[in-house]
C-alpha positions as CSV (number, residue, x, y, z in Angstrom):
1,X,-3.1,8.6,-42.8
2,X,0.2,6.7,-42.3
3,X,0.6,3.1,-43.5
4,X,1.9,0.4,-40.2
5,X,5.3,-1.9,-41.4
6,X,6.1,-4.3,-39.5
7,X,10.0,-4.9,-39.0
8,X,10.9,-8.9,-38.8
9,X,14.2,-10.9,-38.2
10,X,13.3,-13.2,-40.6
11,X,15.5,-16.6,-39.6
12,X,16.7,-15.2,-36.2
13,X,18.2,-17.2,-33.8
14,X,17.8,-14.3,-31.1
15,X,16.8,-11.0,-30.8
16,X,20.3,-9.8,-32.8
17,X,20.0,-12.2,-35.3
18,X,18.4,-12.7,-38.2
19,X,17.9,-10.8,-41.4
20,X,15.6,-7.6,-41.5
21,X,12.6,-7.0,-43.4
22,X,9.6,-5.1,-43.9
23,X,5.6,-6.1,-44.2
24,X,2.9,-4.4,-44.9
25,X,-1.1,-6.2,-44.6
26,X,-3.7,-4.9,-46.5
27,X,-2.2,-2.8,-49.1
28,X,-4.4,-2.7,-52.4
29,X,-5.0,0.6,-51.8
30,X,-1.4,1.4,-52.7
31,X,0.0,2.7,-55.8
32,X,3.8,1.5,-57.1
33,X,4.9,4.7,-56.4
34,X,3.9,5.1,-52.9
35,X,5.3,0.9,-52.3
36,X,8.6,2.5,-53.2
37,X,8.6,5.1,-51.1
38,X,7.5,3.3,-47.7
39,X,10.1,0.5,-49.0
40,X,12.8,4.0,-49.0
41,X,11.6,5.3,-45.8
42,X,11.8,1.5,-44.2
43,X,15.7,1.4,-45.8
44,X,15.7,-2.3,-45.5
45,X,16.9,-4.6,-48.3
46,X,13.4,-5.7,-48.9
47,X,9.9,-4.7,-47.9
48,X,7.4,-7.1,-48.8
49,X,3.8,-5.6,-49.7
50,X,0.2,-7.9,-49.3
51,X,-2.6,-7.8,-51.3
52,X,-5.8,-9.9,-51.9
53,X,-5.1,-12.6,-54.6
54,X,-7.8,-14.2,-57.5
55,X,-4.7,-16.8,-58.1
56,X,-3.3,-17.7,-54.5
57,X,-4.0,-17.4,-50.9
58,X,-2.1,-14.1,-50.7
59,X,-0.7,-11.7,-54.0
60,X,2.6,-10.2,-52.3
61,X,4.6,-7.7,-53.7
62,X,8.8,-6.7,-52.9
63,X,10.5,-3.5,-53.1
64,X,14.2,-2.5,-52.2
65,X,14.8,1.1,-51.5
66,X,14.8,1.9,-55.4
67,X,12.9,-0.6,-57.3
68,X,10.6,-3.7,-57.4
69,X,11.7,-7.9,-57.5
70,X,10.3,-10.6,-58.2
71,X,11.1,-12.5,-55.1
72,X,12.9,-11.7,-52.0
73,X,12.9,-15.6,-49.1
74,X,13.7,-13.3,-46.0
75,X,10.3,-11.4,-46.8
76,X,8.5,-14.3,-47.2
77,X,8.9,-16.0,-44.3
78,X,8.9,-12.9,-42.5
79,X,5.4,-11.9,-44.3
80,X,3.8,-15.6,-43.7
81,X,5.2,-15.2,-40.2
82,X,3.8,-12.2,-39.6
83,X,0.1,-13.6,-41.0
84,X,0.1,-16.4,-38.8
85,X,1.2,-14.2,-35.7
86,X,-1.6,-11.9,-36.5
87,X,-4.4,-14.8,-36.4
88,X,-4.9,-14.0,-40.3
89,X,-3.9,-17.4,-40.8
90,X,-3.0,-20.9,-38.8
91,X,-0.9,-24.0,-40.1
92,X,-1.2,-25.7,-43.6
93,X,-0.1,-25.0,-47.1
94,X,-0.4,-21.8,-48.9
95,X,0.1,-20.4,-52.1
96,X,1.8,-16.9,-53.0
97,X,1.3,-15.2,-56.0
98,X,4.5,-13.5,-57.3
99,X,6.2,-11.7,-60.4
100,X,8.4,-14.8,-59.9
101,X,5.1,-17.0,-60.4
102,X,2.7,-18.9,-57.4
103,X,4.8,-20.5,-54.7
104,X,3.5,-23.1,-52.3
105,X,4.1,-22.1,-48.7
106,X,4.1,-24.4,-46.2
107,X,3.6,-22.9,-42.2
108,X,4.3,-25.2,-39.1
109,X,3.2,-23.9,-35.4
110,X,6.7,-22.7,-35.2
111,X,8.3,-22.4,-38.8
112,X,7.4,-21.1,-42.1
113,X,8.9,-22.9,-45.7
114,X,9.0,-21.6,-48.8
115,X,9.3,-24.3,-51.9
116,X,12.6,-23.9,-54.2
117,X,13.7,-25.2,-57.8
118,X,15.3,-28.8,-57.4
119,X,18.9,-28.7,-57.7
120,X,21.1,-28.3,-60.4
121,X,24.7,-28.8,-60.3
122,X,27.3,-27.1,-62.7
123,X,30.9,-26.4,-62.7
124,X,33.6,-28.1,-60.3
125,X,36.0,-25.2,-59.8
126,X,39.9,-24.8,-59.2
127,X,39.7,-25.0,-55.1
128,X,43.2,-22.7,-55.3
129,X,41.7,-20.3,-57.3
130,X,38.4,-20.0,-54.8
131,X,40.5,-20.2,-51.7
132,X,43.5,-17.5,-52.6
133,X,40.2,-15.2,-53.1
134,X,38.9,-16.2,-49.3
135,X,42.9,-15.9,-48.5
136,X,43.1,-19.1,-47.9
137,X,45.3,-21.8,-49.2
138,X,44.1,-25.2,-50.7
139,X,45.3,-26.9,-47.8
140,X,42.4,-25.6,-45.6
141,X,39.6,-26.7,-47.5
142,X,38.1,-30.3,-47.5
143,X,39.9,-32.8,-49.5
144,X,36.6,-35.1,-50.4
145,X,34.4,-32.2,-51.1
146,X,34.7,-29.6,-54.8
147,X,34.8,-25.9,-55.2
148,X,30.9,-26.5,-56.8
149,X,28.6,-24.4,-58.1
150,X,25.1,-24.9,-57.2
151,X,22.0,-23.7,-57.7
152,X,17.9,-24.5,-56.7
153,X,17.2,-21.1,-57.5
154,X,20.3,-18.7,-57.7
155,X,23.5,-20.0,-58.3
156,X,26.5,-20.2,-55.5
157,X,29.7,-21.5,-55.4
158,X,29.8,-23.9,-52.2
159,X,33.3,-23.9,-50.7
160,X,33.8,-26.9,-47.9
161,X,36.7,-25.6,-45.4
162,X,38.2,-27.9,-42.8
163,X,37.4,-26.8,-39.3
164,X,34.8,-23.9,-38.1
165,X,38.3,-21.9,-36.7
166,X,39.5,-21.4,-40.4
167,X,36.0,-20.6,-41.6
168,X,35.6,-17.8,-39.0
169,X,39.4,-16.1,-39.8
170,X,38.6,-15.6,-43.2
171,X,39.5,-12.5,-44.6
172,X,37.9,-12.0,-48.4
173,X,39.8,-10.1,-50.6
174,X,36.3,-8.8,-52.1
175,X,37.7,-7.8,-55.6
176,X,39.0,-11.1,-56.3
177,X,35.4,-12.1,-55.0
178,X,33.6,-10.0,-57.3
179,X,35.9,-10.7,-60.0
180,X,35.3,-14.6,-60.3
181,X,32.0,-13.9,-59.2
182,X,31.2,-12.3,-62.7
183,X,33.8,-15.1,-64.3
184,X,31.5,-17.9,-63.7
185,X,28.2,-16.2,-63.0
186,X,27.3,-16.8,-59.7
187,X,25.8,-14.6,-57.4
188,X,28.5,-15.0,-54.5
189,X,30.3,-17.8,-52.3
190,X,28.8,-20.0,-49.5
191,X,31.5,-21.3,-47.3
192,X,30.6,-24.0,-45.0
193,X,32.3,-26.0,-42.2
194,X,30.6,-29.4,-41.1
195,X,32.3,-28.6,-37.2
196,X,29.4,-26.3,-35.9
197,X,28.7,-24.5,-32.9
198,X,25.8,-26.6,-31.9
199,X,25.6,-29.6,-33.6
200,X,24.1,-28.3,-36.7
201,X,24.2,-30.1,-40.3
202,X,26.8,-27.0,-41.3
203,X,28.4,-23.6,-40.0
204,X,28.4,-21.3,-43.1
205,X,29.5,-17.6,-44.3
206,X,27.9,-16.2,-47.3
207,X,29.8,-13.4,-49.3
208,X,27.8,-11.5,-52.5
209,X,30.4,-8.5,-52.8
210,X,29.2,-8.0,-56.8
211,X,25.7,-7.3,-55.3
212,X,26.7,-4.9,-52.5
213,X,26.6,-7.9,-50.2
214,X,30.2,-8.2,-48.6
215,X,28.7,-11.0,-45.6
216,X,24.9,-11.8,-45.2
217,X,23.8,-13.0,-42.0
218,X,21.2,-15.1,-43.2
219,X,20.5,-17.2,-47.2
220,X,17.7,-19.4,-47.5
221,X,18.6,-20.0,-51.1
222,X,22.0,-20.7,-50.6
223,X,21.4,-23.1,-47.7
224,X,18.9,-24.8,-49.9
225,X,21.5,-25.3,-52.5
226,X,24.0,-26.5,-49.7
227,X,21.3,-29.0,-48.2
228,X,21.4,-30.3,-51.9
229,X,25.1,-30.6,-52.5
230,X,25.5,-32.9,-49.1
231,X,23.0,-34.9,-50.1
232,X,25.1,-35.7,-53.6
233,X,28.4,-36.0,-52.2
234,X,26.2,-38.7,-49.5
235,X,27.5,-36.5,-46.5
236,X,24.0,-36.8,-45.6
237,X,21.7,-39.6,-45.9
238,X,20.7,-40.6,-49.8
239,X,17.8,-42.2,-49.2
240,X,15.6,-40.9,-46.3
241,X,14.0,-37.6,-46.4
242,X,15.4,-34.9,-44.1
243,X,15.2,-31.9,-42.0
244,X,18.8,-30.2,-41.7
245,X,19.6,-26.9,-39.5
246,X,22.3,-24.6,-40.9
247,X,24.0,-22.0,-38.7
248,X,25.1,-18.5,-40.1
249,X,25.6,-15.3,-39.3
250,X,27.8,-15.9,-36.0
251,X,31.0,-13.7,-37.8
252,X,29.2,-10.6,-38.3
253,X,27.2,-10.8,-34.9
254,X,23.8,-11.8,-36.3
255,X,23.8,-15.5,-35.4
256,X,20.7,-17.0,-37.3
257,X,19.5,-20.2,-38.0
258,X,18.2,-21.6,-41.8
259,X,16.0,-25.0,-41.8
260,X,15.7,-26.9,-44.9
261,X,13.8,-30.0,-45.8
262,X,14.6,-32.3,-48.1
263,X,12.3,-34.7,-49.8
264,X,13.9,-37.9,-51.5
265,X,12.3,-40.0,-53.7
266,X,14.3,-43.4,-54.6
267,X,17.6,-41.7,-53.5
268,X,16.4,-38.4,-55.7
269,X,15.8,-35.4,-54.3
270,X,11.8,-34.4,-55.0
271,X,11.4,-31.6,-53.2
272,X,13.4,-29.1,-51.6
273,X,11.9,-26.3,-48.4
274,X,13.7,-23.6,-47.7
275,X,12.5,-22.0,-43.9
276,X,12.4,-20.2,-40.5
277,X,11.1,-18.4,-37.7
278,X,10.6,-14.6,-37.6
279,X,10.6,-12.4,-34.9
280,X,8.7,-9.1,-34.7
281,X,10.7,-6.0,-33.6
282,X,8.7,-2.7,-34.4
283,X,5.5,-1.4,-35.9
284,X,6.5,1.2,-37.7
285,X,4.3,4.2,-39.3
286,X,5.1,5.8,-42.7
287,X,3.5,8.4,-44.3
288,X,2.3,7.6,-48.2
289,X,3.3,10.0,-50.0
């Protein structure tokens, strides 16, 4: 008997957007070795596997092509998505047990949120060393804004550039990427314009060549750590809580769209949501071999 996966554009804006993932329901019955193979078969980055839970609402479970993680956003939002699309559950706060620990998950009629780490800032970087390896010179990015390196979960480097037209001409030299990438151990760049296409908080490009990554269409993590970084340089609000849109994905013809929440508590940040819409495309049947 096959096992169904549903395929998810998890943060679409459209139809071609999004990022791509994999969910399967009900799948106790499954050993580790047949999750990897369905997660093969499906060839996505991440398929995301759900099981009953003793500790949280739902236990879920990811698997790239070769191997298990601990956490994977994309698959979240496309799994809670999924669950509430399926009637299995409505709007209100969940938890998710994960090898990464129990995450609280909140879904709106519309939107799903998963909860990240609160920010930590570390390094301010040479902005001529950053832009030669986006071949770009100095001149192009924003004078009042660093070369940072944030993180509320995974650590980028958040680049601010001058005008959406000189985000969208960059041409990474992906060596140099990689290169510095493993320098100051990060897991890639976030490049952000605060021009947009449609009055968004930011117009970003995200590029993770040392993970096989050369342009992702869509980061929840990195947008998290982006919302963060405005907030301290006061390019939004400090003192009122808010709910910021980030636009990504347009360069590589996957426009998506990445909502974060932002939680301040006497001009700190307290919380920090990371979230989406997904759309189903498929249902797909594998065999479990």
């Amino acid at each position: 008997m096959g096992v169904i996966v549903y395929t998810l554009y998890s943060f679409a804006k459209d139809n071609k957007g999004g990022n791509l993932a994999g969910v399967v329901l009900d799948a106790d019955h499954l050993s580790d070795i047949q999750m990897l193979n369905i997660a093969n078969q499906v060839g996505f980055s991440e398929t995301a596997f759900v099981h009953k839970s003793n500790k949280a609402t739902f236990k879920v479970r990811f698997f790239t092509p070769n191997s298990e993680v601990d956490l994977c956003g994309h698959a979240t939002i496309a799994t809670f998505s999924l669950l509430r699309n399926r009637g299995l559950i409505g709007s209100g706060i969940f938890s998710q047990e994960t090898k990464a620990g129990i995450l609280n998950i909140t879904v709106d009629h519309d939107s799903v949120y998963m909860n990240q780490i609160l920010p930590k800032y570390y390094d301010i970087l040479d902005k001529a060393e950053i832009a030669d390896s986006l071949n770009l010179s100095s001149n192009d990015c924003l004078n009042n804004l660093p070369a940072q390196i944030v993180s509320t979960g995974l650590k980028d480097v958040i680049v601010a550039v001058k005008s959406i037209k000189i985000l969208s001409s960059i041409q990474p030299d992906f060596a140099k990427i990689s290169e510095l990438s493993k320098k100051y151990n990060v897991i890639g760049y976030h490049v952000f314009s605060l021009e947009t296409k449609f009055g968004s908080t930011a117009h970003c490009r995200n590029f993770a060549p040392l993970y096989d990554i050369k342009e992702e269409s869509a980061t929840g993590t990195s947008n998290g750590a982006l919302a963060c970084y405005l907030h301290n340089y006061g390019v939004i609000n400090k003192d009122q809580s808010s709910e910021l849109l980030f636009e990504q994905g347009y360069s590589i013809g996957k426009p998506s769209e990445i909502l974060v929440r932002l939680k301040i508590k006497k001009d700190k940040i307290s919380e920090v949501l990371v979230g989406g819409t997904a759309l189903i495309r498929d249902e797909l049947t594998f065999e479990q071999l």
